[in-house]
VODREN-108871 format. One line per field, with one value per residue (C-alpha): x, y, z. Coordinates in steps of 0.1 Angstrom, whole numbers, plus 5000, padded with zeros to 4 digits. Each point is the difference from the previous one (the first is absolute). Last residue first. Example, Ala and Ser with C-alpha at 12.3 -4.5 7.8 and 13.67 -1.06 7.14 Angstrom:
VODREN-108871
xx <- 5137;4986
yy <- 4989;4966
zz <- 5071;5007
//
This chain:
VODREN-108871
xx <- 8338;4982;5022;5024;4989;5023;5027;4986;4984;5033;5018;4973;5005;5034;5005;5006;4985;4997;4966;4986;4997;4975;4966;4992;4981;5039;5015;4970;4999;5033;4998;4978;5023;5035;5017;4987;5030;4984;5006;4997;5001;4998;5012;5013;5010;4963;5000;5028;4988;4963;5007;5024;4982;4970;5016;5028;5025;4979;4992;5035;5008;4971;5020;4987;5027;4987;5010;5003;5001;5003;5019;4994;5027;4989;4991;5021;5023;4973;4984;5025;5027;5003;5024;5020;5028;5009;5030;5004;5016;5015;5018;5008;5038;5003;4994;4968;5009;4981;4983;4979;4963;4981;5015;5037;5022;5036;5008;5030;5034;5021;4978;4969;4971;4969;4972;4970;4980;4969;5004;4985;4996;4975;5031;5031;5027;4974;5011;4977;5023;4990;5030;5017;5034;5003;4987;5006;5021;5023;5003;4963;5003;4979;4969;4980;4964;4992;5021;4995;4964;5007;5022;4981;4965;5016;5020;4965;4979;4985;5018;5000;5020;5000;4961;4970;5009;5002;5009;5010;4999;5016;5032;4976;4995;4962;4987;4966;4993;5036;5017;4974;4996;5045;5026;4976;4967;5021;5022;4972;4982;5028;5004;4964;5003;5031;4977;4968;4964;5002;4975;5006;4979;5004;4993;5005;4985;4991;4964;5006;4970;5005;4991;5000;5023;4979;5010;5003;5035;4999;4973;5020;5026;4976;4987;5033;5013;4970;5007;5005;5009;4970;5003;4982;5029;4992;5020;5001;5003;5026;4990;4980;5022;4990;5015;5036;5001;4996;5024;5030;4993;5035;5023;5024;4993;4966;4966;4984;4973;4964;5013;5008;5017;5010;5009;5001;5026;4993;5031;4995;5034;5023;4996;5031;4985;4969;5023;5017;4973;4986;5037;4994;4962;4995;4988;4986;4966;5015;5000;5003;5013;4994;5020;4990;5018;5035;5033;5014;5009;5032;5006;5025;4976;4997;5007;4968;4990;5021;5027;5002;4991;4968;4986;5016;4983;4964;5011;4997;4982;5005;4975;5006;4984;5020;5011;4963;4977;4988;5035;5013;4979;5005;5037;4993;4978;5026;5027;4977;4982;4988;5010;4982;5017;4987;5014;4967;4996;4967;5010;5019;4969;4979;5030;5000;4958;5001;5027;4981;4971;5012;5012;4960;5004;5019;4973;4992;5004;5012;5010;5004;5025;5007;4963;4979;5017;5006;4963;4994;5022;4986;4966;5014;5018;4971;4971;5027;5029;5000;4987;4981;5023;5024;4977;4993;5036;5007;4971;5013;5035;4980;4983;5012;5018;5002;5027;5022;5020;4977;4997;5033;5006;4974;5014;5034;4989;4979;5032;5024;4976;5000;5038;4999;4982;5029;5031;4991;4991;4962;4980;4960;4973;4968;4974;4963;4987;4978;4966;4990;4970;5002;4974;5002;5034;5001;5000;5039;5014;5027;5033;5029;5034;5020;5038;5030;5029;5025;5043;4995;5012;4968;4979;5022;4998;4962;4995;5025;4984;4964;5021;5005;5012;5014;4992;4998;4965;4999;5017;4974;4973;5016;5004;4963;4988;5022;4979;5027;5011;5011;4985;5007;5004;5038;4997;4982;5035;5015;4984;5002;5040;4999;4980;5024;5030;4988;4986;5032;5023;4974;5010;4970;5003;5038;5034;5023;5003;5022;5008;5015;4984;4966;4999;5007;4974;4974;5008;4994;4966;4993;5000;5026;4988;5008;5025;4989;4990;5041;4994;4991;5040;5000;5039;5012;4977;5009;5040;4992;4974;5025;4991;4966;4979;4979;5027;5025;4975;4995;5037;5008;4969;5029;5011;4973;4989;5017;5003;5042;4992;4983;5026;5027;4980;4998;5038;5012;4968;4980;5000;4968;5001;4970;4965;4972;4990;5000;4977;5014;4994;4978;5010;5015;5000;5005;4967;4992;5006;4968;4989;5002;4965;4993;5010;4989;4968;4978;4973;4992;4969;4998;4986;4966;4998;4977;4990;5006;5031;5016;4998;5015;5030;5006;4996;5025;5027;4997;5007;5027;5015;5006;5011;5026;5010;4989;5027;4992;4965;4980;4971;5008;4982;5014;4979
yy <- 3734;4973;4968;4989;4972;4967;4994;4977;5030;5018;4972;4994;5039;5002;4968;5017;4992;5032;5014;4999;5032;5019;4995;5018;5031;5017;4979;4999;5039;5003;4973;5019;5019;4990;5037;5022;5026;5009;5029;5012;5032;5007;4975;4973;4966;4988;4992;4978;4978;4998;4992;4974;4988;4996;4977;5008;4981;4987;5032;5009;5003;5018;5031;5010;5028;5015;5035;5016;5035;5017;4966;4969;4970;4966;4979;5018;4972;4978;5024;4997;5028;5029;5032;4980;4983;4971;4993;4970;4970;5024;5023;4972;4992;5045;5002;5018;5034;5022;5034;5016;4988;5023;4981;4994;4977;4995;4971;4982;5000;5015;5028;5007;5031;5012;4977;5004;4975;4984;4974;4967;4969;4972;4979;5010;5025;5016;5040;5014;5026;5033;5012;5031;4988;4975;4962;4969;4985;5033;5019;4995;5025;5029;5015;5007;5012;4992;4967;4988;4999;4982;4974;5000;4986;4976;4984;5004;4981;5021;4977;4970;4995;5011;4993;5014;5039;5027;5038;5022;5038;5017;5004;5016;5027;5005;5034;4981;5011;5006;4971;4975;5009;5005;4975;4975;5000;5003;4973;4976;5011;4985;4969;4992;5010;4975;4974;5000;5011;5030;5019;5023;5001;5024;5007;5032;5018;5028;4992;4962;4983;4964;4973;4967;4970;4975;4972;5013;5013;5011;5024;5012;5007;5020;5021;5008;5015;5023;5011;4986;4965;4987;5004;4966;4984;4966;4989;4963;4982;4969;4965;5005;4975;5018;5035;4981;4985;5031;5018;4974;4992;4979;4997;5032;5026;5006;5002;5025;5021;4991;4990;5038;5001;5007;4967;5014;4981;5007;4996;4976;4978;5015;5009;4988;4960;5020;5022;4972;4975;5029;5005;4959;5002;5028;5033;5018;4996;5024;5022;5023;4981;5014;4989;5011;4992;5002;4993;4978;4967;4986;4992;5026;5024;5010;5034;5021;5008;5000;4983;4971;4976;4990;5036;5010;4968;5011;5032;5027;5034;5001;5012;5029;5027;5033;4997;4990;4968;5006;5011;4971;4977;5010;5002;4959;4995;5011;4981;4966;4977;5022;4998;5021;4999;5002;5004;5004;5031;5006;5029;4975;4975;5033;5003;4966;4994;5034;4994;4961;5020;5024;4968;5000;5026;4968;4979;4978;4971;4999;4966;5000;4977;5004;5013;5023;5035;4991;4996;5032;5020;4983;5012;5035;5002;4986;5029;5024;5021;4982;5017;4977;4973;5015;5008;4962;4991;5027;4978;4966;5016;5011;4973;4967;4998;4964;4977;4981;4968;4976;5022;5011;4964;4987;5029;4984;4965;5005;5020;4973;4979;5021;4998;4963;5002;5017;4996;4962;4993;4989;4974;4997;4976;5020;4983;5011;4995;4970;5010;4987;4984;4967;4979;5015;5021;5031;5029;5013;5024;5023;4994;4979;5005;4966;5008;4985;5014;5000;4994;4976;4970;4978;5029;5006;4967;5001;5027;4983;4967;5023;5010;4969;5009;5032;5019;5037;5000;4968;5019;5027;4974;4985;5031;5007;4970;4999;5033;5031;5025;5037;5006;5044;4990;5007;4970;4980;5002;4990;4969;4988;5006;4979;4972;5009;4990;4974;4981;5005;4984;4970;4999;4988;5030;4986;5010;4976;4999;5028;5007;5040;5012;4979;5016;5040;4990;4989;5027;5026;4982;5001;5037;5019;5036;4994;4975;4972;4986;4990;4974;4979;4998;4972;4988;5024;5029;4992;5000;5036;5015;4985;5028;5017;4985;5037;5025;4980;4995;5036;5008;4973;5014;5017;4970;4993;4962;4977;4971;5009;5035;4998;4976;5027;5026;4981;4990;5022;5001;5035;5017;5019;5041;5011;4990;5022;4981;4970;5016;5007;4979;5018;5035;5004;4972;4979;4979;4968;4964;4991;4972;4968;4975;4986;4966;4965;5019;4975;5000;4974;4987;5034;5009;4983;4972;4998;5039;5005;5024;4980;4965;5014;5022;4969;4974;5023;5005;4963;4989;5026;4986;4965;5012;5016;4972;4998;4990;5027;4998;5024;5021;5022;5033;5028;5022
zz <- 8018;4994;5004;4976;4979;5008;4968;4971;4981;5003;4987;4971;4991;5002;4973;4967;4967;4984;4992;4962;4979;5011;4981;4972;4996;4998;4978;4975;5002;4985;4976;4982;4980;5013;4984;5028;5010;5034;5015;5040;5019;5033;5022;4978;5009;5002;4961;5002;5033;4987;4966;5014;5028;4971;4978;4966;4988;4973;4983;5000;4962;4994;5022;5031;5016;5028;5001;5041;5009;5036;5008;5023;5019;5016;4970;4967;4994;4999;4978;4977;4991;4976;5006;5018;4984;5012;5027;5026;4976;4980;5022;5025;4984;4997;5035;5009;5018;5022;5001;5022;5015;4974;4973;4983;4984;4997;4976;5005;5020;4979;4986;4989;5006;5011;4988;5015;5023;5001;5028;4995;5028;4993;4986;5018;4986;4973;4992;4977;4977;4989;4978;5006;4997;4971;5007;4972;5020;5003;4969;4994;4970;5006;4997;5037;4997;4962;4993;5035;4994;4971;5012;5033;4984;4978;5032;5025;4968;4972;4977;5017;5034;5034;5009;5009;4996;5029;4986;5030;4993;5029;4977;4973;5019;5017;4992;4990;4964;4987;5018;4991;4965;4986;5014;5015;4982;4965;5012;5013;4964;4983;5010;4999;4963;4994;5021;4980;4995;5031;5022;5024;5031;5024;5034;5020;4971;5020;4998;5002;5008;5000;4976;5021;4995;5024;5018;5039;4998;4969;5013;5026;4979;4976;5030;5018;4959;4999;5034;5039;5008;5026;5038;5013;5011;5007;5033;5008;5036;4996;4991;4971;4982;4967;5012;5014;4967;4976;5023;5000;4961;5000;4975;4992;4978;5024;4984;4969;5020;5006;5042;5005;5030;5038;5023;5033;5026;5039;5020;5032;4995;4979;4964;4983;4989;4982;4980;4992;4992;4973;4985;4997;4988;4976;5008;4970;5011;5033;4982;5032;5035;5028;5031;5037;5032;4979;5020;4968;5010;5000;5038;5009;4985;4961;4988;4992;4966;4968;4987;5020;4972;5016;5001;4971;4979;5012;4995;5030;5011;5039;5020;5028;4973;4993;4966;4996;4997;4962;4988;5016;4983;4962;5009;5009;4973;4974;5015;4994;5024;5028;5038;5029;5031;5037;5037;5022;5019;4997;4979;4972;5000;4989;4974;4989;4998;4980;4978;4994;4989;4972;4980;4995;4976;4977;5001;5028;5027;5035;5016;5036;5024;5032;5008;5022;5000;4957;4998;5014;4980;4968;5005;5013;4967;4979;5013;4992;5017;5031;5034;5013;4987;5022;5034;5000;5001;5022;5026;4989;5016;5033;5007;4977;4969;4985;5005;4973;5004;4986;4971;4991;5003;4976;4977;5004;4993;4967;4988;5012;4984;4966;4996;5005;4964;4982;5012;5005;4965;4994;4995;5010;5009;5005;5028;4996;5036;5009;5016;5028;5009;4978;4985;4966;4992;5022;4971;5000;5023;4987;4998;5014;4990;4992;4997;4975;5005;4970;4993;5033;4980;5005;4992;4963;4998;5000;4976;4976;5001;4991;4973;4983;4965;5002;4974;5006;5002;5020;5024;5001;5002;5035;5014;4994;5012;5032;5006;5004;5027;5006;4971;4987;4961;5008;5028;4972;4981;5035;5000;4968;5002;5030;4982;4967;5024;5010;4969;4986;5023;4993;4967;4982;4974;4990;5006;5002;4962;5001;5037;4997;4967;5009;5037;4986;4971;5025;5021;4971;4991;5038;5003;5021;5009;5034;5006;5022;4960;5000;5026;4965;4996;5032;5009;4979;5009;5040;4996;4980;5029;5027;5020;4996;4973;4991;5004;4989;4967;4997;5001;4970;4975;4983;4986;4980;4999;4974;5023;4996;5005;5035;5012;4988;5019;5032;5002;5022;5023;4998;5036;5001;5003;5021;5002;4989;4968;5024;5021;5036;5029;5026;5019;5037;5010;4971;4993;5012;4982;4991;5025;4998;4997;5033;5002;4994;4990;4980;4967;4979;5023;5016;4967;5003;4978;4966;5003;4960;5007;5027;4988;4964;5015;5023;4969;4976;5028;5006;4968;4996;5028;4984;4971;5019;5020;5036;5026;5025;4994;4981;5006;5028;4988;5024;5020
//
């Protein structure tokens, strides 16, 4: 809903006013929203996907035509002329008559922060350029906006927009907040919330009312979600006779206690939300596959490559289900072709992690179901989130809108039983008999360092018969010394010497591939030539042109956990250096240390900080607005 707050001849200060008395009426109770509130027209849509696969990432988009004079511009406000194709990319045509008639546009460029804008905008309008600038208080808004897009927000408070700005010191920000509304650049929504206590004298209760801002990409996406699993609903009819009757006979016959739970709510409901460890991925095969002999038309998706070969081997080479990718599936690159009408001629859609689903891919998937498909959300809601913003799964669970699965099939083994203690708070001492966990401990990084290499190259493979290249190392962060870079320089040094010929890669090298945030493919380097780098996994080989090689390519042998979410190894070392004692919570423990199936060692240099993060708290939820449209939608009816 949008926030109409100003008038149509309303200065800025004038707005700013208001903004701050609506946000301050609405939050203490003074005035109802609907007061500052109104819908002169619904709020537009996000623009809809491709047919046949949604807009691609930027860092997937082709070659962008750079304007003549771009680079030259670029130069002369003493900004890096390489940085030309990126900003094309990001402005669109007229990307250099738009940087000289506002140089602050230059933070639509990822990677752009405002201290280099400001220089770019002071080098180009001299004494022009000031902090007050309104120009300025725009484009940092929208750069505001999509940094807390990379923290996973779909949406702001006013409040918090308006503290950011003052961070970066502009000098009326709530001004800028409200002519950033005025000029369309933000949406400003009201999302309803829980009851409140019925204030004396009255028999209703008033209901907690958030004011929110966000960027239209981003929080439209999550009411065209909201809307298409309304729709799935509304158009969706439950089995009856004979078909409630195979149904029945299914989840009789389901591998586990959970599997025939899960069948059965799936033969009820549009919409089902299935939670669990990762043993529990065993369920959502058997729902598929049972689906699959009732004749129903069904796919299974997971979020990584990894966890779609992981999949197929678990539903056969002979199994009537396809094995997709989230971002295959919409792509066009795997599963069934679309119909004449765009959707995808699925009766039953699964999708696995699906905590890593943010909200646009998720609003696509939703928007090429057609009408009466049943949609099961699959996941691990203690994992690390989606790449993208959006907590699709952790919002659709709190709505309680939709029938919920809890798998009850706990993660088998020494390594099962500490992740499923992290998961509740505690960081308990496991049996290992076979040593399937163990704890190395370290007092600094250059010893952290290496004992990764020594457990790598030399321990792991010679107790477990697991080769080092099935060794994955998983590290909080990219830099320090025992960070991802560190980490790969050495490991590098032992299982691969050479001299980087190409961008720092020689042939042999274990790369991770990256051409979308959330995406990773581990990959092997084969060889170079013209075109780029030719790279290799269990899915063939392909090349990375040589302008996307470093943008897209790391080395591999060490990556994050967020990197990590989605995939699993025979033999996982979690990195935990002193250094990273503060980047650590539980979903991270939890997430690192439950990527490895049968062994797992952890390099402890953070001391105590270890357990802290994990008896702690989560850290805090994204601000989204899924669950308050879901909450505002009509219940569906009992299934």
């Amino acid at each position: 809903m949008e926030f109409a707050v100003t008038s149509e001849h309303a200065t800025p200060a004038d707005a700013a006013a208001e903004l701050r008395a609506a946000v301050r009426a609405v939050e203490s109770g003074e005035r109802p929203a609907a007061s500052f509130f109104n819908r002169p027209e619904p709020p537009k849509p996000p623009k809809p996907a491709q047919r046949g696969g949604p807009r691609p990432p930027a860092a997937e988009a082709g070659p962008v035509a750079v304007p003549e004079g771009l680079p030259a511009l670029l130069a002369a406000g003493g900004a890096p002329e390489a940085l030309a194709p990126r900003v094309a990319l990001a402005l669109g045509e007229g990307a250099e008559a738009q940087l000289r008639a506002d140089p602050w546009l230059l933070l639509a460029t990822p990677g752009v922060p405002p201290g280099q804008a400001d220089e770019f905008a002071r080098a180009l309008l001299g004494d022009e350029a000031g902090p007050g600038d309104e120009r300025r208080g725009q484009a940092l808004v929208g750069w505001l906006l999509e940094r807390a897009a990379l923290a996973g927000h779909t949406v702001l408070e006013p409040g918090q927009l308006a503290a950011g700005l003052r961070e970066q010191g502009v000098p009326e920000p709530e001004a800028a907040v409200s002519t950033a509304i005025e000029e369309g650049a933000v949406l400003v929504f009201q999302d309803r919330g829980a009851p409140l206590e019925a204030p004396a004298g009255e028999d209703e209760p008033a209901a907690e009312v958030r004011v929110l801002v966000g960027l239209e990409h981003h929080a439209l996406a999550e009411e065209s979600l909201a809307d298409g699993l309304a729709r799935l609903h509304g158009t969706f009819a439950a089995p009856e006779g004979e078909a409630a009757g195979g149904w029945a006979e299914a989840a009789g016959a389901a591998p586990s206690a959970s599997a025939g739970e899960l069948i059965r709510a799936a033969a009820g409901a549009a919409v089902v939300a299935h939670t669990g460890g990762e043993a529990a991925r065993a369920e959502p095969v058997a729902l598929a596959l049972a689906a699959a002999r009732l004749g129903l038309r069904a796919a299974v998706a997971a979020h990584q490559a990894d966890g779609r070969r992981r999949l197929a081997a678990a539903l056969g080479a002979e199994a009537p289900v396809a094995a997709v990718t989230v971002a295959g599936l919409l792509a066009g690159a795997e599963g069934p072709e679309r119909d004449a009408e765009g959707h995808l001629p699925l009766d039953l859609l699964v999708v696995l992690d699906a905590a890593q689903l943010a909200a646009e891919p998720g609003a696509a998937l939703v928007e090429s179901l057609p009408d009466g498909a049943r949609l099961v959300l699959s996941g691990d809601p203690l994992l690390l989130g989606s790449a993208g913003p959006g907590q699709v799964l952790a919002d659709v669970l709190a709505s309680g809108r939709f029938p919920r699965v809890v798998s009850r099939t706990p993660d088998p083994g020494p390594v099962g039983e500490l992740v499923s203690g992290i998961g509740v708070g505690e960081l308990l001492a496991v049996e290992a008999p076979n040593r399937e966990v163990v704890i190395v401990p370290v007092a600094e990084p250059g010893e952290a360092v290496h004992r990764t290499v020594q457990l790598v190259v030399e321990s792991i493979p010679r107790a477990f018969e697991v080769g080092a290249e099935r060794v994955q190392v998983i590290v909080p962060g990219h830099g320090g010394p025992a960070g991802t870079r560190a980490l790969n320089a050495a490991l590098k040094d032992r299982l691969n010497p050479g001299p980087g010929a190409f961008g720092g890669f020689d042939p042999g090298d274990r790369a991770a591939y990256s051409p979308a945030p959330g995406r990773l493919r581990l990959v092997r380097v084969a060889e170079a030539d013209e075109r780029g780098l030719w790279v290799a996994d269990e899915d063939g080989r392909f090349v990375v042109p040589r302008e996307r090689v470093a943008e897209t390519l790391r080395h591999g042998w060490a990556i994050t956990a967020h990197q990590a979410a989605g995939q699993r190894w025979p033999a996982v070392v979690a990195v935990l250096p002193g250094d990273a004692a503060g980047a650590l919570d539980r979903r991270w423990v939890y997430t690192a240390f439950g990527r490895a199936e049968r062994h797992l060692s952890v390099v402890q240099g953070c001391g105590p900080a270890l357990a802290r993060a994990v008896t702690a708290p989560p850290a805090g939820e994204r601000t989204t607005r899924l669950r308050a449209l879901l909450n505002e939608a009509p219940a569906p009816a009992a299934g």
